[in-house]
N, C-alpha and C positions, 0 to 999 in steps of 0.2 A: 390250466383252468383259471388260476387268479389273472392271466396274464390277459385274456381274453375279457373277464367282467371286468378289469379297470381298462380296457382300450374300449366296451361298450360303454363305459358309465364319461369315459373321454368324450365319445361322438353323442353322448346325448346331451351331455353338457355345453357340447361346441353344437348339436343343434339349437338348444335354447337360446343360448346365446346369440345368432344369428338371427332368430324369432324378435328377440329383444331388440338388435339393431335396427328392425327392420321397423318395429311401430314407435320408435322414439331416438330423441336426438339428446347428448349433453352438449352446452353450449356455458362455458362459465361456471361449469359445476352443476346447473340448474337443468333439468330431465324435460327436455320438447317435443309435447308427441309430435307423432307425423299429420296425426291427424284428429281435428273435433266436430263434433256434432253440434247441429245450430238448424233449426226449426224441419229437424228429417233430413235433411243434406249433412254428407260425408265433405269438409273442405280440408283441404289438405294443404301441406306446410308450403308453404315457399320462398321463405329465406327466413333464417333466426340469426339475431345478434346482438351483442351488448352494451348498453347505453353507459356511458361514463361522464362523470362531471369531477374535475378538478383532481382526476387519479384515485378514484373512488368509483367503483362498479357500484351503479345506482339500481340498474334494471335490466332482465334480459327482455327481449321482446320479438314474437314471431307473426309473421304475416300467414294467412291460411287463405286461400281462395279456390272458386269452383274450376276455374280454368285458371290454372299457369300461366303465368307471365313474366317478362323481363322486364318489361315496359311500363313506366311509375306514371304517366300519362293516360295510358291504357285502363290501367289500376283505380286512378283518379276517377276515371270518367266512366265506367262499371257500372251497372246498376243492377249486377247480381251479385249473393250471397257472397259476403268476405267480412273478414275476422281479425283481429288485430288480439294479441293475448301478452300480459304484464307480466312478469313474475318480478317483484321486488326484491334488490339480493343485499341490501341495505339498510342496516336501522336508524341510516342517516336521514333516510325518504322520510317525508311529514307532508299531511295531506296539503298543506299550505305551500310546502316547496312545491309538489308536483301539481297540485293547481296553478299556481304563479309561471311553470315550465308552461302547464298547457297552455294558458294564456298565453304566452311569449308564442308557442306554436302557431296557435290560431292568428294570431296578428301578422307572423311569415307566412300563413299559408292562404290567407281569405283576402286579402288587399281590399281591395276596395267594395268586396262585400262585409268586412268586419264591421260595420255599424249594423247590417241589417239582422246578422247573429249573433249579437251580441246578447239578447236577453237568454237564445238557447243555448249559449256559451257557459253563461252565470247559471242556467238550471244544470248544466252538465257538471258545472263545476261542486252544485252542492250533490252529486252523486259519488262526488272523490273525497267530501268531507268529512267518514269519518275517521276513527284512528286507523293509521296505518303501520303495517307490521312488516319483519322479513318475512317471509316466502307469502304474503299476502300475494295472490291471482286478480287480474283485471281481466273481463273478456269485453271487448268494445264489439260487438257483431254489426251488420250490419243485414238487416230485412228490406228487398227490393217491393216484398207484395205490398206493404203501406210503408215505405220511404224509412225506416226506422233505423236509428241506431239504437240497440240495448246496449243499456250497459250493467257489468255485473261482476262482484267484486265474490272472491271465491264459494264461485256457482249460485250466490241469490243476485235474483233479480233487484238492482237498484234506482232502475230506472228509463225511460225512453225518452229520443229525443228524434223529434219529427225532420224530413227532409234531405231533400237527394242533397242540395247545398251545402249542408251540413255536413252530409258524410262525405264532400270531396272535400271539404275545409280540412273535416278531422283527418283525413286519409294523407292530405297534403301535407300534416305537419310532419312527417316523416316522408314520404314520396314527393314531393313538389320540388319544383328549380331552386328552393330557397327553404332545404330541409334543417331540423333542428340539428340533425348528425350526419353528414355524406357518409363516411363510413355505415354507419349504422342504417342506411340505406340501401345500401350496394348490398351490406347480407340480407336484407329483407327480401331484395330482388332476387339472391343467389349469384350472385355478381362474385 
């Protein structure tokens, strides 16, 4: 009898456990779901990975979108529902560094549109300025029905920022020919 409820309490543990795998990812220590919700749509994961600066895990960070893709072109040029999500693993991060990173992003990724975004660069930018902490969450979403990027630092709304432009800019500093991280692109892709 005992031999029987600890091989049942076995399988129910090793179901759970597989329940568990299924709707979340570790990636650097840091728990990625599979999946989040953004304006009634289910997006779901499609590559997670870990941002490093100078041998210091800064940030883990996961791509979510409505359709899967490999394709960082494809991605760019979307103009449906997709999700970019921060988790800071660092209390080296200061809103000032990762504003000065974004920056440096946006200037690889916009070329020769960075004068015309620049003022929604600087209002995005005071959406990252307040303190930041470890395991502080960024969710940069993106809304096709009026052009938007939200953005929102764990789970309040901090802010919106208008246009498609914009979210291929933002989407580019990670996905473009001239990413902040190649690696850290290639897992976003699932590559």
């Amino acid at each position: 009898m005992k031999k029987i409820l600890l091989l049942l309490t076995f399988l129910l543990s090793l179901q759970f456990s597989t329940i568990s795998a299924q709707t979340q990812l570790e990636v650097n220590g840091v728990t990625v779901p599979r999946k989040i919700e953004f304006q009634g749509k289910s997006l779901q994961l499609n590559g997670a990975g870990g941002r490093s600066k100078m041998w210091l895990e800064v940030y883990v960070q996961a791509l979510y979108l409505s359709q899967l893709s490999q394709d960082p072109q494809f991605i760019i040029d979307s103009d449906t529902e997709m999700a970019i999500r921060i988790e800071i693993t660092s209390s080296m991060v200061s809103s000032n560094k990762l504003t000065k990173a974004m920056n440096t992003g946006f200037e690889k990724s916009a070329g020769s549109n960075l004068a015309q975004l620049r003022p929604r660069i600087e209002e995005f930018k005071t959406f990252l300025s307040d303190a930041i902490t470890e395991k502080d969450v960024f969710i940069l979403a993106y809304n096709p029905l009026d052009q938007t990027i939200n953005v929102y630092k764990n789970e309040t709304l901090k802010g919106k920022i208008n246009g498609f432009d914009f979210k291929k800019a933002l989407f580019g500093i990670w996905l473009s020919d001239k990413p902040v991280d190649e690696t850290l692109k290639k897992h976003l892709l699932g590559i």
